[in-house]
C-alpha positions in Angstrom: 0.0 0.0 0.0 1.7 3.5 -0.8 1.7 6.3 1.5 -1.0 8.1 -0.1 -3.3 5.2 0.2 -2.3 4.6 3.8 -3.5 8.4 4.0 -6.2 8.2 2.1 -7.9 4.9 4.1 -7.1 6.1 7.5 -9.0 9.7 6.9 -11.8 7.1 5.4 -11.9 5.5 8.7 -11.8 8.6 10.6 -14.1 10.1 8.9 -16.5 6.9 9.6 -15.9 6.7 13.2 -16.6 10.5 14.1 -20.1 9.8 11.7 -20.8 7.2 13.2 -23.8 7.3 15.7 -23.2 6.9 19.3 -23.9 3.2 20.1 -26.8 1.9 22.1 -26.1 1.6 25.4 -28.1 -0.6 27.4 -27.4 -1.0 31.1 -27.5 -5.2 32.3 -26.8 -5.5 36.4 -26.3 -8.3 38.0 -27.6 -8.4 41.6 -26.0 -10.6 44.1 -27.9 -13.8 45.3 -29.0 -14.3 48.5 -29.4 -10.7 49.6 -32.6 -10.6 50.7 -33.1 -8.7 54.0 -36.0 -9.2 56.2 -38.1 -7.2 59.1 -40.8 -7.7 61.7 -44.2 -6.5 59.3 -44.9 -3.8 61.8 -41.6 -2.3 62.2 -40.6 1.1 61.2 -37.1 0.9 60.3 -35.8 -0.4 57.4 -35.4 -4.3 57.3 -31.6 -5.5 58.1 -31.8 -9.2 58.6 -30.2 -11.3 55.8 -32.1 -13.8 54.5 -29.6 -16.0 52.5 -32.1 -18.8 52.3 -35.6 -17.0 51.2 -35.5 -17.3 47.0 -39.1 -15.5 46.4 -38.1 -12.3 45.3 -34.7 -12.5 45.4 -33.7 -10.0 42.1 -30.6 -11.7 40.2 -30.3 -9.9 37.4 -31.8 -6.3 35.8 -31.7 -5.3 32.2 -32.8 -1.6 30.7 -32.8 -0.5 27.3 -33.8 2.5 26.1 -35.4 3.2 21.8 -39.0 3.9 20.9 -39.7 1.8 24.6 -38.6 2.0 28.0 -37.7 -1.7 28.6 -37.0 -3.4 32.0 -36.7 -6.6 32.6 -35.8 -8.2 36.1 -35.2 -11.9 36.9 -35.4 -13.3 40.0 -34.3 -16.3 41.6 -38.1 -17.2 42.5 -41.2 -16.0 41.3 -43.7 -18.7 42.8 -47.6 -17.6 43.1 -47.3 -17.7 46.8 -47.9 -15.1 49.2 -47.9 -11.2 48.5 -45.7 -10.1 46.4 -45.0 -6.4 45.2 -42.2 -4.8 42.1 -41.3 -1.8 42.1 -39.9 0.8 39.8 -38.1 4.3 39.7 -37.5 5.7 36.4 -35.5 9.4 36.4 -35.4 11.0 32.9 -33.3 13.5 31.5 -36.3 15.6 31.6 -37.4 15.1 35.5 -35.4 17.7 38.2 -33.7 15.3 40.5 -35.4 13.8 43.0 -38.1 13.4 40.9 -39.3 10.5 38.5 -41.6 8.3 37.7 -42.6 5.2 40.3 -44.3 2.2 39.1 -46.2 -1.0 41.6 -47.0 -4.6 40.5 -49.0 -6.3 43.4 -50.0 -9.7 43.2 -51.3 -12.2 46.1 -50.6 -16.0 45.0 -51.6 -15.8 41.3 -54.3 -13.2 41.7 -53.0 -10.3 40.0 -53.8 -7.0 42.4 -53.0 -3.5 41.0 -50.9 -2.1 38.5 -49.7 2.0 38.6 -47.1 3.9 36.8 -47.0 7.3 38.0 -45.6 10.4 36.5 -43.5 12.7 38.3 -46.6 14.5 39.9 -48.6 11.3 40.6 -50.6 11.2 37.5 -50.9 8.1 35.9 -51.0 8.3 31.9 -51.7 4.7 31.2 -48.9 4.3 28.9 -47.1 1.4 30.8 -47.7 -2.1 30.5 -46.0 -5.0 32.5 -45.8 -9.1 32.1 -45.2 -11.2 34.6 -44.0 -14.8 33.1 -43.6 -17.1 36.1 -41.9 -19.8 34.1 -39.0 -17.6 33.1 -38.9 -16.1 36.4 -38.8 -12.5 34.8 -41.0 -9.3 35.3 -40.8 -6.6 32.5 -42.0 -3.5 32.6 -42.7 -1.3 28.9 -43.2 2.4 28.3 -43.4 4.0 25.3 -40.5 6.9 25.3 -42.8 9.1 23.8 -45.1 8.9 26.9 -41.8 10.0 29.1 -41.6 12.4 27.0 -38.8 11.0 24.8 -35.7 11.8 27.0 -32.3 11.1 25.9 -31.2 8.9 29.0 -33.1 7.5 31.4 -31.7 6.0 35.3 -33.8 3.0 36.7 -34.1 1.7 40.3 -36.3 -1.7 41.2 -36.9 -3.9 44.1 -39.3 -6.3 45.7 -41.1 -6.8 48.5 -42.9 -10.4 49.9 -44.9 -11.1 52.9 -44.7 -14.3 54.8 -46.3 -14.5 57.9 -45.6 -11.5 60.3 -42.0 -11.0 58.1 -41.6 -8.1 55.6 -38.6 -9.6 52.6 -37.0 -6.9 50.4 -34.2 -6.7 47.7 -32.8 -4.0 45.8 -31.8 -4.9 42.5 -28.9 -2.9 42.5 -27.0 -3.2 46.2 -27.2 -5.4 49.4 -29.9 -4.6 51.8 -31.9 -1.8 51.0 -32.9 2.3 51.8 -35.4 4.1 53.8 -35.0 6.8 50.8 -35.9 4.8 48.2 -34.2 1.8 45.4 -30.7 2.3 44.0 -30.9 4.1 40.8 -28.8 2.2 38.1 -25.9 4.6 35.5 -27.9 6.6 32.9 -29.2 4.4 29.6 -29.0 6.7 26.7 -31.5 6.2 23.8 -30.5 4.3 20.6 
């Protein structure tokens, strides 16, 4: 290859990598096993016993894409139709003011399906959001359209559970060990593809 080739293919390249569009970036967490944390039902603070052993609602793994939807997907170690069980979701956009957001809530009791919310940052809900629950695949996935939050250009998501057993309140944050009185962990920003 002569020099002015050499040239000429690199600026080619160059030229083709500063074109190019940003890639999509799509945010998968892994959340330890076994990190479910426990308190008395009744109690006000926030629950600190591990509980190593308890597999209904213990989040393993979180994935969040961003394009025309809002997609999260959470698998669990367990997702039985026992018991009470409740997901929850935080979603910050590039167009909320910190704190803000939107929250979302999946109850079910055994394999009665309870209430469904998504909530925008003033507690409106727009009835854009849709979830599935698939038992078999152990996975809950929560959809938005992006146009219903408003199309932002990144979005941060923070999810969790919470299952009653007896007098016993179990919770796990998807993204650390044990959980927060102020709320789930929010995840790095996903941009949009």
């Amino acid at each position: 290859m002569t020099p002015r080739t050499a040239l000429l293919a690199g600026l080619v390249v160059a030229a083709l990598a500063v074109s190019s569009p940003p890639a999509h970036a799509a945010e998968v967490s892994g959340d330890m096993a076994k990190d479910v944390v426990s308190r008395d039902h009744f109690s006000d603070g926030p629950p600190r016993r591990p509980e190593p052993a308890r597999r209904l609602g213990d989040i393993t793994r979180t994935q969040v894409a961003l394009g025309t939807d809002l997609v999260i997907t959470t698998r669990l170690r367990s997702l039985a139709a026992t018991g009470h069980q409740e997901f929850h979701w935080t979603v910050v956009t590039s167009a909320d003011e910190e704190p803000g957001g939107w929250s979302g809530s999946l109850v079910y009791n055994g394999a009665r399906r309870g209430y469904f919310t998504f909530l925008d940052p003033i507690a409106y809900d727009p009835e854009c959001a849709r979830v599935v629950l698939d038992r078999t695949a152990r996975t809950v996935t929560l959809t938005v359209p992006a146009s219903c939050l408003g199309d932002p250009d990144w979005v941060r998501v923070g999810n969790g559970t919470l299952t009653l057993a007896g007098d016993r309140e179990y919770q796990d944050d998807a993204r650390r060990e044990g959980v927060s009185l102020s709320g789930w962990k929010l995840g790095p920003k996903v941009t949009a593809d």
